[in-house]
C-alpha positions in Angstrom: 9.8 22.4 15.4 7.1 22.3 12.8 8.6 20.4 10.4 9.7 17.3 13.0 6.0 17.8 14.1 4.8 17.5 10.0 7.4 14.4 10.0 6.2 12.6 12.6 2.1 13.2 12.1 2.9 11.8 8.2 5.2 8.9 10.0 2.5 8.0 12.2 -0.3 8.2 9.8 1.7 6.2 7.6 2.1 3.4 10.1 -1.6 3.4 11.0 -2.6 2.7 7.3 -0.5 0.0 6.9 -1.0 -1.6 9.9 -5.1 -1.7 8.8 -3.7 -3.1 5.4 -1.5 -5.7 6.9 -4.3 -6.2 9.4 -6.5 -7.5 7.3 -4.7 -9.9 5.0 -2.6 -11.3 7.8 -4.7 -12.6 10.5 -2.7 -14.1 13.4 -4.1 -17.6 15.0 -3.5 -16.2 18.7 -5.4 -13.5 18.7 -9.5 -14.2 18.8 -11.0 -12.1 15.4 -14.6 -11.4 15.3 -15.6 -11.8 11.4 -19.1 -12.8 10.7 -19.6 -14.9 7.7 -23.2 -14.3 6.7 -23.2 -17.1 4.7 -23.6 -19.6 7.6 -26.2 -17.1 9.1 -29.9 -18.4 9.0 -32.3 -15.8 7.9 -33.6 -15.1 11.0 -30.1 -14.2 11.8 -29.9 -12.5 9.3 -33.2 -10.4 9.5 -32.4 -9.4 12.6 -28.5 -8.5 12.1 -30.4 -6.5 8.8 -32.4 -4.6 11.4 -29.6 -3.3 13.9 -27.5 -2.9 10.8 -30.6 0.0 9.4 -30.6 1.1 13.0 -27.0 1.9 13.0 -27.3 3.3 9.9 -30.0 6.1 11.0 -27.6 6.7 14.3 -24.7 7.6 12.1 -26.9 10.0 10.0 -28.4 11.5 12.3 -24.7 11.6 14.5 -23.5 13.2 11.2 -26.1 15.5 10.8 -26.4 16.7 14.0 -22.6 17.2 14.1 -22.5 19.0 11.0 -25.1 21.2 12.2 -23.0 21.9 15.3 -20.1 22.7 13.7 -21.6 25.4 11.4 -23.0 26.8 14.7 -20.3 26.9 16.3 -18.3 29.1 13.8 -21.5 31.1 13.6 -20.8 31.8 17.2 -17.1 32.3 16.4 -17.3 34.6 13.8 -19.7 36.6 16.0 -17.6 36.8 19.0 -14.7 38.1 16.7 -16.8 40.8 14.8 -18.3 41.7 18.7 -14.6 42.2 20.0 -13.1 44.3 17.0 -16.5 46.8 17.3 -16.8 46.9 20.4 -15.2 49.0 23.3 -12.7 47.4 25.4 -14.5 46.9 28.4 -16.6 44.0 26.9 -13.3 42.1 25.2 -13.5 40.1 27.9 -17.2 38.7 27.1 -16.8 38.9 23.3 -13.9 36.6 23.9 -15.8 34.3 25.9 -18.5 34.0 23.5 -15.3 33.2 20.4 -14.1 30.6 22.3 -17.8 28.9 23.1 -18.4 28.9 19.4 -14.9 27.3 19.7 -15.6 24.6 21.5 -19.5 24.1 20.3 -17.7 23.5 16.7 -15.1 21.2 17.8 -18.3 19.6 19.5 -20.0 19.0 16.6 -16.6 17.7 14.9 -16.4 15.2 17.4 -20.4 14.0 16.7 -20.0 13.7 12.9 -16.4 11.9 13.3 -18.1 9.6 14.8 -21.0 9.1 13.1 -19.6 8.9 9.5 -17.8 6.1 10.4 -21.0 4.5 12.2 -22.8 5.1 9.0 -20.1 3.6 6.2 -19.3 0.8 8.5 -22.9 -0.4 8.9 -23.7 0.9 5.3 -20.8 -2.1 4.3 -22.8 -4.4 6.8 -26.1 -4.1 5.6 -25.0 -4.4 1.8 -23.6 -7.8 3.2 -26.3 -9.2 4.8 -28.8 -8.3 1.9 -26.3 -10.1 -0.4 -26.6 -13.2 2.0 -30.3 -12.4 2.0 -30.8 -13.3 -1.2 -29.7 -16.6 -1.6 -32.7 -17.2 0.5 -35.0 -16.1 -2.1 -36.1 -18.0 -5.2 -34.4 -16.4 -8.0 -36.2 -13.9 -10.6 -34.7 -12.1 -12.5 -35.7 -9.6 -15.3 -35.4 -11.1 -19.3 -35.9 -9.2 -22.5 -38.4 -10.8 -24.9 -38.9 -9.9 -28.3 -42.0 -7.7 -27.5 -40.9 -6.3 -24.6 -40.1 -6.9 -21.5 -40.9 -10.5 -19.4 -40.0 -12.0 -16.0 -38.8 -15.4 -16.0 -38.7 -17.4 -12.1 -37.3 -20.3 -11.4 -37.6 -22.8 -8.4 
């Protein structure tokens, strides 16, 4: 029984990564995709997709965080339940067990809040490096130029 279940979680894992790699080189006409081409944005568009982009960013940090934070808690609380049930007599098993399967369920908690938010945080990452590229072709261009002194700044408009 465990190996079928092995076969089938690498079968369907397998199938789910190639469907995101198919997915995005073959887009079909009938179904309605949402890509944003920042190029076409204007820069107040793009200011203010830059802002919920560093928003989102802080959300998945502190999602991440927070779930991290969780986690290590709740194995804290695990680890403390099981030490409490193997020293203690055996008419408290019953509350040490309780307390295991709290830190149990506070850990898989905090999994849940950082599997969440370290996707949140790449995604918008991606996003915000985008719009900042888009950003820039906004701005005159400067860039920096070694002279034969030291170091100069040549702009042009």
């Amino acid at each position: 029984m465990k190996k079928i279940t092995i076969i089938l979680s690498m079968l369907l894992i397998t199938t789910l990564s190639y469907s995101q790699y198919f997915g995005t080189f073959y887009q079909r006409s009938d179904v309605n995709v949402s890509i944003v081409d920042y190029s076409k944005m204007s820069k107040a568009q793009l200011d203010l997709s830059l802002q919920q982009a560093k928003a989102s960013i802080s959300t998945g940090k502190v999602l991440t965080i927070a779930g991290s934070l969780t986690t290590v808690i709740g194995f804290v609380v695990y680890s403390s339940g099981l030490n409490a049930i193997t020293e203690d007599s055996y008419s408290n098993i019953g509350s040490n067990a309780n307390k295991a399967m709290t830190g149990i369920y506070v850990a898989l908690a905090g999994g849940v809040l950082a599997g969440i938010g370290i996707p949140v945080w790449i995604i918008n990452n991606n996003k915000r490096e985008q719009i900042e590229v888009a950003i820039v072709g906004f701005k005159p261009t400067s860039y920096v130029q070694p002279s034969g002194v030291g170091v100069g700044i040549k702009i042009k408009f």
